[in-house]
C-alpha positions in Angstrom: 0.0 0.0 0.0 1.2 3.5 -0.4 2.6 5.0 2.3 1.4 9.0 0.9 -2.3 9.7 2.4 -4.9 9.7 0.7 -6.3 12.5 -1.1 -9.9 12.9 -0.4 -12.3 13.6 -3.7 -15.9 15.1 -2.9 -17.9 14.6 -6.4 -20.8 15.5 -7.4 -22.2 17.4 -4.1 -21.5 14.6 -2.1 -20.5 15.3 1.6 -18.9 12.9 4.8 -18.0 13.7 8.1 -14.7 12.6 7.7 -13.9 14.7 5.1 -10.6 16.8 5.6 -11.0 20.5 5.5 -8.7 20.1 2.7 -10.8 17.6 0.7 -10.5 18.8 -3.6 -14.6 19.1 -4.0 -15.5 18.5 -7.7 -18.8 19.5 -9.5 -20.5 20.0 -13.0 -23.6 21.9 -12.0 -24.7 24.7 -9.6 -22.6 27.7 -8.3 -19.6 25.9 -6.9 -18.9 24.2 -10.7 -15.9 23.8 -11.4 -15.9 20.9 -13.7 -17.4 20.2 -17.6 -18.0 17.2 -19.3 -18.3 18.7 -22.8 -19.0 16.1 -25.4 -19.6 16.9 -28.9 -21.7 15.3 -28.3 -24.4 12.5 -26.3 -28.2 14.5 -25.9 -31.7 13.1 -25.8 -31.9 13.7 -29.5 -30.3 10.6 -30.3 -32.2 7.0 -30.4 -33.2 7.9 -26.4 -32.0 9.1 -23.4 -28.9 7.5 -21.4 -29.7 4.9 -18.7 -28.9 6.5 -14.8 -25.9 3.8 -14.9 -24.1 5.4 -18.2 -24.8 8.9 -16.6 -23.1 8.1 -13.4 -20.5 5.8 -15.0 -19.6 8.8 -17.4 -19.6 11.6 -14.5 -17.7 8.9 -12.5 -14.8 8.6 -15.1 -14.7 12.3 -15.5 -14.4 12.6 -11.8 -11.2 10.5 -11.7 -9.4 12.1 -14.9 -10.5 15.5 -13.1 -8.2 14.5 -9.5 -5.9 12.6 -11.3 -5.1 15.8 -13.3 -5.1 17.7 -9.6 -3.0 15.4 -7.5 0.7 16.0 -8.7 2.7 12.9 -8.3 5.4 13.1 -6.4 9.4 13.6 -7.9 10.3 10.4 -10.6 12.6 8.6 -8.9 14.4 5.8 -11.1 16.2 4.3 -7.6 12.2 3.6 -6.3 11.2 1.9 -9.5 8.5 5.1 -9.9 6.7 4.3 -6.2 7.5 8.3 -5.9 4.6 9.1 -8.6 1.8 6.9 -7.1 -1.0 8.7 -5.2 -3.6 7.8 -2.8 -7.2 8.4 -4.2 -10.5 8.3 -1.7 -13.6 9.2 -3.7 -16.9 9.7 -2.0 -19.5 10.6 -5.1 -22.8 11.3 -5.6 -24.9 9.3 -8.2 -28.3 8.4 -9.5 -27.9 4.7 -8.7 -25.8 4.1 -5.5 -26.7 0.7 -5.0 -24.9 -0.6 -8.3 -21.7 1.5 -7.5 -21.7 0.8 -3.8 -21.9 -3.2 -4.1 -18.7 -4.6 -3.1 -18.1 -6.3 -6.7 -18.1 -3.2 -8.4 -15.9 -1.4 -6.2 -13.4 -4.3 -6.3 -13.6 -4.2 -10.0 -13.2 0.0 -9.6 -10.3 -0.1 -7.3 -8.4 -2.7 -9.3 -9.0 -1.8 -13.0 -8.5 2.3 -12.0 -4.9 1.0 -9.5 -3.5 -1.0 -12.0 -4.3 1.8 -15.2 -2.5 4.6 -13.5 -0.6 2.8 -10.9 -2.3 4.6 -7.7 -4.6 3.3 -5.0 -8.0 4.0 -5.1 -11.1 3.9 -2.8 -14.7 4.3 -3.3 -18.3 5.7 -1.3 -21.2 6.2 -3.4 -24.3 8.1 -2.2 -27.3 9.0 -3.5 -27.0 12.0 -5.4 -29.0 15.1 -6.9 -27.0 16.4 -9.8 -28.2 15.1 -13.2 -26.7 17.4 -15.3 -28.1 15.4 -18.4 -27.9 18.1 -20.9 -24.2 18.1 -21.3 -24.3 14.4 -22.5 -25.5 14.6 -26.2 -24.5 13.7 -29.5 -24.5 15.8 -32.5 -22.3 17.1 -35.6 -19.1 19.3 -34.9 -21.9 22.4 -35.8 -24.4 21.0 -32.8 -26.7 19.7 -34.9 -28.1 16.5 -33.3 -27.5 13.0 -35.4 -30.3 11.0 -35.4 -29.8 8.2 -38.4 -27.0 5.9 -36.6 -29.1 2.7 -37.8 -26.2 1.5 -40.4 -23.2 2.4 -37.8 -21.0 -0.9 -37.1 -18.4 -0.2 -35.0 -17.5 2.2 -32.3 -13.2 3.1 -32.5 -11.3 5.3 -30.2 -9.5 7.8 -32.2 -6.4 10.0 -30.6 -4.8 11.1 -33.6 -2.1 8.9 -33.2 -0.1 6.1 -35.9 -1.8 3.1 -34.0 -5.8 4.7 -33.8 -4.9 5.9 -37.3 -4.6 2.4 -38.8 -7.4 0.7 -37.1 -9.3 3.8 -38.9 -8.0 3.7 -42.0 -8.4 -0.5 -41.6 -12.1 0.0 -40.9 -13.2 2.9 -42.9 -11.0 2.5 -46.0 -9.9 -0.8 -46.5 -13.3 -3.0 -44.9 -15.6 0.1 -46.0 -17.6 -0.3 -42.8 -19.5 2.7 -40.9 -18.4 3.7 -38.1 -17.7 6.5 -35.0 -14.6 7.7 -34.1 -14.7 8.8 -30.2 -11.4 11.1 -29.2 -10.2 12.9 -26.3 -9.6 16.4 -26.6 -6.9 17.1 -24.1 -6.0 19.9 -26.3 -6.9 22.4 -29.0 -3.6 21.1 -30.9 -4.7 17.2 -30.3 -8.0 18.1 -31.8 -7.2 19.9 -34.4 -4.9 17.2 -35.3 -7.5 14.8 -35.0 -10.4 16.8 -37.0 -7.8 17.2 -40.0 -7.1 13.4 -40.0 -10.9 12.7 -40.3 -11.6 15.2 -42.7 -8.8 13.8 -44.4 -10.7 9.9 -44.0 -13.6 11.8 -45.7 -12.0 13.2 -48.0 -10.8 9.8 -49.6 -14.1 8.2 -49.6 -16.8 11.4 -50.4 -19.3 9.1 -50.7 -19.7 7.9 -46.8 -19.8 9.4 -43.8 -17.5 9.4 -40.6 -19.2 10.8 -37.3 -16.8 11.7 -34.8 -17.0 12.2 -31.1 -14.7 14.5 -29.1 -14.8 14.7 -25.3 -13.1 17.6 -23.2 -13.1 17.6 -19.7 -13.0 21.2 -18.9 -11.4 22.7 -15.8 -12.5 25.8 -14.3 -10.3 26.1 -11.4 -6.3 26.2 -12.2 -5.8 24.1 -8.6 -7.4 21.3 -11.2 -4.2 21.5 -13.7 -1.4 20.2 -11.7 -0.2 17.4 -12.9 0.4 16.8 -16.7 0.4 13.1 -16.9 -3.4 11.9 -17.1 -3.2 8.0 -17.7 -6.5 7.7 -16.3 -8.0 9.6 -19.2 -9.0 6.5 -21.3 -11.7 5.4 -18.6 -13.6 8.1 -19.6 -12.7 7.7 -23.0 -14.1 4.1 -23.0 -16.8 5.5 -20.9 -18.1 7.5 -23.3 -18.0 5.2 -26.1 -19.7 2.7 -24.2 -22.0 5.3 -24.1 -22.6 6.2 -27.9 -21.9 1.6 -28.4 -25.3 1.3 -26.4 -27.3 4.4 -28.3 -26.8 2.9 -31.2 -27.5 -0.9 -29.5 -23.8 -2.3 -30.3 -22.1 -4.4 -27.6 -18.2 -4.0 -28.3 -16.1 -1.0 -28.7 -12.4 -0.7 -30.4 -9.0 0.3 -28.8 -6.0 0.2 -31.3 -2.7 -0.2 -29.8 -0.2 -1.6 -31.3 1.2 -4.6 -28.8 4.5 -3.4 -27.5 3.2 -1.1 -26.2 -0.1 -2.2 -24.9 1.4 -5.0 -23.2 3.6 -2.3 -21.3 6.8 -4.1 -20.8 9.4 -1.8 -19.4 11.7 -0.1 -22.4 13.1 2.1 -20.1 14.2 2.6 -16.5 12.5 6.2 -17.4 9.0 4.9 -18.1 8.6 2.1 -15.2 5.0 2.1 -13.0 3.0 5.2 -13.6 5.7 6.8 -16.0 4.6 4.0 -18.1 1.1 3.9 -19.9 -1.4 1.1 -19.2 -4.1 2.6 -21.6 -4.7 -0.5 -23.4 -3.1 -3.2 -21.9 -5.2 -6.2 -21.8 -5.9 -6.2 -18.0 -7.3 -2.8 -18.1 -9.3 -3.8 -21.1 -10.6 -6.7 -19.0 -11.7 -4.6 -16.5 -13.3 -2.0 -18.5 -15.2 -5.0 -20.5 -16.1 -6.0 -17.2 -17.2 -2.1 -15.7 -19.6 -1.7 -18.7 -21.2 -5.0 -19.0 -22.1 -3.8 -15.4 -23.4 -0.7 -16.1 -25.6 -2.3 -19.4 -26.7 -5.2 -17.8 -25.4 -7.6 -20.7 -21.9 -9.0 -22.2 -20.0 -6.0 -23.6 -16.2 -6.3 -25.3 -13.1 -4.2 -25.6 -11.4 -5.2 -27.9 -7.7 -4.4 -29.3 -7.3 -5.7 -32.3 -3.7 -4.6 -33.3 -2.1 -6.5 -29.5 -0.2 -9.0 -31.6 1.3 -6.3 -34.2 4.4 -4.2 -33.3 4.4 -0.6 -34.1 6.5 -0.9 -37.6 3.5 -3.9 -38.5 0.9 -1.3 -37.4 2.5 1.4 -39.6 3.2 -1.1 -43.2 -0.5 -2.2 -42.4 -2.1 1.5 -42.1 0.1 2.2 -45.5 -1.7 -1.3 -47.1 -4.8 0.1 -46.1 -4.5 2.9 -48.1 -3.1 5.2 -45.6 0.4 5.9 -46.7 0.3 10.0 -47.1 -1.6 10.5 -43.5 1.5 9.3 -41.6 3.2 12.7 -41.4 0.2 14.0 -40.7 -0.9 11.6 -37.3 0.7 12.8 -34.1 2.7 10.6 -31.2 4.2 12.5 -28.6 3.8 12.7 -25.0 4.1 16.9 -25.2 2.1 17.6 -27.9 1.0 20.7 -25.9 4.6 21.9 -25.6 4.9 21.4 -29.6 5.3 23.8 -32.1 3.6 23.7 -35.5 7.2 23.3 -37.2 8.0 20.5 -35.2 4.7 19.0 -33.9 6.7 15.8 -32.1 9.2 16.6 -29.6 11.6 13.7 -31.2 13.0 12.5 -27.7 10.1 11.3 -25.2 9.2 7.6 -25.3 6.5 8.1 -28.2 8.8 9.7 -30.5 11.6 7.7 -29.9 9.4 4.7 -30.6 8.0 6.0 -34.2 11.3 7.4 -35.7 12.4 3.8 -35.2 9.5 2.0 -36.3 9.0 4.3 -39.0 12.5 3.5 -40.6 12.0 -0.5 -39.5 8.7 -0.5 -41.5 10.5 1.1 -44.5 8.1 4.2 -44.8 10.4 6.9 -44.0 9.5 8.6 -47.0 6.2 9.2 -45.9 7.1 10.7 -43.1 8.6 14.5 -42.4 12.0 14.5 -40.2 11.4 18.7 -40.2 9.0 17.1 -38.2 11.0 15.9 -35.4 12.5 18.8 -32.8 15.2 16.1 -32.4 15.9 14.2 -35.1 16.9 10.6 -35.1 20.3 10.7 -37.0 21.1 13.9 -37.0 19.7 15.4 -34.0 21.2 17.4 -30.8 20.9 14.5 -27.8 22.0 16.6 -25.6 19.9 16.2 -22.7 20.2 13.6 -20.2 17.0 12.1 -19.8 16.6 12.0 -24.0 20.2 10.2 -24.1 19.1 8.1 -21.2 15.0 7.1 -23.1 17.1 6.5 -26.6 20.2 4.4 -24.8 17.6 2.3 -22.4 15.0 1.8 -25.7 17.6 0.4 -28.0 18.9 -1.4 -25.6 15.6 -3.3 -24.6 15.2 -4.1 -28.1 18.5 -5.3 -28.5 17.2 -7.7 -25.7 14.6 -8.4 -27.3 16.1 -9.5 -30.4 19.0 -11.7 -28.8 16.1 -14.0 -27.0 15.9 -17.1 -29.1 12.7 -19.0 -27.2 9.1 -18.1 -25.1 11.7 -19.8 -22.2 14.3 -17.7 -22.2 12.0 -14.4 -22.8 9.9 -15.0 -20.1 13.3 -15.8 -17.7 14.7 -12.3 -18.5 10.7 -10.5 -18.4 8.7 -11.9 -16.1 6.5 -9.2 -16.1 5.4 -10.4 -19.9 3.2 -12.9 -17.8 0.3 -10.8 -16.5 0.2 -9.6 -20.1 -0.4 -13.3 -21.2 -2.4 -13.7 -18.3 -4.3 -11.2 -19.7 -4.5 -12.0 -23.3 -5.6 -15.7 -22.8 -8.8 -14.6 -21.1 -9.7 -12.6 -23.9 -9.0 -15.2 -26.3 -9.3 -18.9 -27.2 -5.9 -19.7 -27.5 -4.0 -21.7 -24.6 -1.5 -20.2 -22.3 1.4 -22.2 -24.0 0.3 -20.2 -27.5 -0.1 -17.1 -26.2 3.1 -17.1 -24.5 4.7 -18.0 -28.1 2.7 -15.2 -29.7 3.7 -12.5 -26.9 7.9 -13.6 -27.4 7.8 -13.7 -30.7 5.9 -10.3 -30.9 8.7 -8.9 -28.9 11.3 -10.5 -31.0 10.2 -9.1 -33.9 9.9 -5.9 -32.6 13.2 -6.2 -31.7 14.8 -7.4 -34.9 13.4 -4.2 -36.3 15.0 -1.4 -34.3 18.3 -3.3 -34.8 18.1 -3.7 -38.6 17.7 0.3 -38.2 20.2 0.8 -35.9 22.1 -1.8 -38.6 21.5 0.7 -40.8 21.8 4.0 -39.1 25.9 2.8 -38.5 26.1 1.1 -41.7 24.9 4.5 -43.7 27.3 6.5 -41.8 30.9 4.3 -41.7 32.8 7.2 -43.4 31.2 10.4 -42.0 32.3 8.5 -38.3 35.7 8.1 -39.2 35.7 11.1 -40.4 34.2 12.5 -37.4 31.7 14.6 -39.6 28.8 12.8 -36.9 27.3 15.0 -34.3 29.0 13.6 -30.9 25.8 14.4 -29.4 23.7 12.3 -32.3 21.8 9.0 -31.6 24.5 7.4 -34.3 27.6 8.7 -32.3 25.9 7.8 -28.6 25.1 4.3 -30.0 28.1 3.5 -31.1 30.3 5.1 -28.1 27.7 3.3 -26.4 28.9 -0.3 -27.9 32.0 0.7 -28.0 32.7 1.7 -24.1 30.5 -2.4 -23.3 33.7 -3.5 -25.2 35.9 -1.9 -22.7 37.2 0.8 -25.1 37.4 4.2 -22.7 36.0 7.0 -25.0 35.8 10.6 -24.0 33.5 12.8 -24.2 34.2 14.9 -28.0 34.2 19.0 -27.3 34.7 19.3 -30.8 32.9 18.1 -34.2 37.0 19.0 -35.6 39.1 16.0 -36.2 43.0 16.5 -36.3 45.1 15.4 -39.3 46.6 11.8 -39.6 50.0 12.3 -39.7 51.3 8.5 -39.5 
């Protein structure tokens, strides 16, 4: 358990007596609001109005993104294995239908699902609540006017504007021509502006259909709500509200796209360990939000990830079969999009980044994407800073790791951790443990062999301008190799100069 108190959260105008003086109070209605849930949008001019469960499951998940983005973690600490970042959480909320919430099932099934997402602790009271703040929950075109043909819609994806959500879009819209929403998060006017131009895009290539989309905002009204920058609990409401618009329209399944790597959340770096790491759609958190919603509808819903075997590069050659090829420059990865500028909309050195100019180059599209794009580029680039140097050193060597495993044996000796993912996987599908444990290893492997054929080539490209010394000491091809070179033994200073002195024999 954490040794940090908990942080007390009064949602929804829900009081206790044991309530700290201190206690973060969040609302969405009445004079003390300081909280919207602005969907564009769920309302009653849809098929029907939302069952009291979807309300309070949607208010619920907004709650939790709302103190998770309040709470700062504490200082990342790679010594404590990230135990510095996780938080204490004890909600007491108000909702329409306490007795659902408040059964000792779904609280279990809360507290796990919500701990193991974000890597907090979490507790729960429920009360019977007042606020129905019903109008806010509606669903309508990006001018407000209110959809009401959704009869042909098959699917429901999540859509964040990244590579991975691009391709399951471009696989369902483009290459299987089926109809479907696109729900997204709009954690900022740059993310959704990014997303609307990718859809419009879609459109664009097929005139002749139509692509709704769905953005949800949380907004804050009170800057003591904008503390901490890391939000990993922000897909529960995504998959909150798309469980929302999946039961309007009377489907039972929604779609996350991640490719596996990084769903299955093995550690890449000592940098992105426990809540540094994201969970978003690992398949125990897509177990548990399976299980949430089938709660809150009353029948058997799925969340399903259909790109969990396929490695990033895979995701990216398959969005490009799909007919997706020219959107790739265009779909955003990185972890500061908010810090980006429109020259260089990917920061080039956080985890994401690092992640798609490798798999970019490993899935032989490079072409199709912009390295103007990239503050820090991969091969030429200014690695100066520590903790880039450190995400780049620590990701090449995982895959490196990766790569040298031979069986599921002797990948699962040097990552144990790769067995709650299987753990995971074989209860969502009807394979046995021993062939899901093949499937993760060799997933890994191969993502592996990819970043080494382009760190292969990134030294193999660059044999002369090295000797030469024409590389950038501070480049990812100069820190590689210095990096190889000092595991060798070889002592190798540090350059202070790009100039190389004349061979004189």
């Amino acid at each position: 358990m954490s040794t940090r108190p908990d942080r007390w959260i009064l949602c929804g105008g829900a009081s206790h007596p044991d309530a700290p003086a201190d206690a973060l109070r969040l609302t969405v209605a009445g004079d003390e609001k300081n909280l919207t849930v602005d969907v564009a949008g769920i309302t009653d001019a849809l098929t029907g109005r939302l069952t009291p469960e979807i309300r309070d499951l949607v208010l619920i998940a907004s709650y939790v993104l709302a103190a998770d983005q309040a709470v700062p973690r504490g200082t990342a600490d790679d010594t404590d294995f990230g135990d510095k970042w996780r938080r204490g959480f004890h909600f007491v909320i108000g909702v329409e239908c306490p007795s659902l919430w408040s059964s000792p099932t779904m609280t279990d099934l809360l507290q796990r699902t919500l701990g193991y997402l974000s890597d907090d602790y979490y507790t729960f009271e429920f009360q019977q609540g007042g606020i129905r703040p019903c109008e806010q929950l509606t669903l309508s075109t990006p001018k407000g006017e209110p959809i009401l043909s959704w009869d042909h819609v098959q699917d429901v994806v999540l859509f964040s504007g990244g590579l991975d959500s691009l391709g399951g879009a471009v696989e369902q819209f483009l290459r299987d021509k089926r109809s479907i929403i696109l729900v997204s998060h709009r954690s900022a006017d740059k993310v959704y502006g990014t997303q609307r131009y990718l859809i419009n895009a879609l459109r664009e290539l097929a005139p002749d259909r139509t692509l709704p989309h769905v953005g949800i905002r949380v907004q804050r009204h009170d800057n003591r709500l904008r503390k901490e920058r890391t939000q990993r609990t922000r897909s529960f409401l995504y998959a909150a509200i798309a469980g929302a618009v999946a039961h309007l329209i009377g489907r039972d399944r929604i779609l996350f796209y991640e490719n596996g790597v990084v769903a299955l959340n093995l550690p890449v770096s000592r940098q992105v360990t426990g809540a540094k790491a994201t969970r978003t759609a690992h398949p125990k958190v897509l177990k548990g939000f399976a299980q949430i919603l089938s709660s809150v509808m009353g029948s058997p819903f799925e969340v399903k990830n259909p790109f969990e075997l396929m490695t990033r590069a895979e995701v990216i050659r398959h969005l490009a079969d799909c007919g997706g090829a020219e959107l790739i420059k265009d779909a955003v990865s990185c972890a500061y999009v908010t810090k980006a500028s429109r020259q260089h909309p990917h920061c080039g050195v956080c985890s994401q980044c690092v992640d798609r100019q490798f798999s970019v180059r490993a899935a032989g599209l490079e072409r199709f994407d912009s390295e103007l794009g990239y503050a820090v580029q991969l091969v030429d680039g200014e690695w100066d800073d520590e903790d880039a140097r450190t995400m780049l050193l620590d990701y090449v060597d995982a895959a490196e790791r990766f790569s040298r495993c031979q069986s599921k044996e002797e990948f699962i000796g040097q990552f144990g951790e790769s067995t709650r993912a299987m753990q995971g996987l074989y209860e969502g599908m009807s394979q046995d443990v021993e062939q899901i444990g093949q499937a993760v290893f060799e997933l890994h492997k191969r993502h592996g062999d990819g970043v080494m054929r382009v760190v292969s080539n990134l030294l193999g490209d660059n044999p002369g301008r090295l000797l030469r010394g024409e590389i950038n000491p501070n480049s990812a091809v100069a820190l590689i190799s210095r990096t190889g070179l000092e595991r060798c033994g070889v002592a190798v200073a540090p350059s202070e100069s790009t100039e190389v002195s004349p061979w004189t024999g």
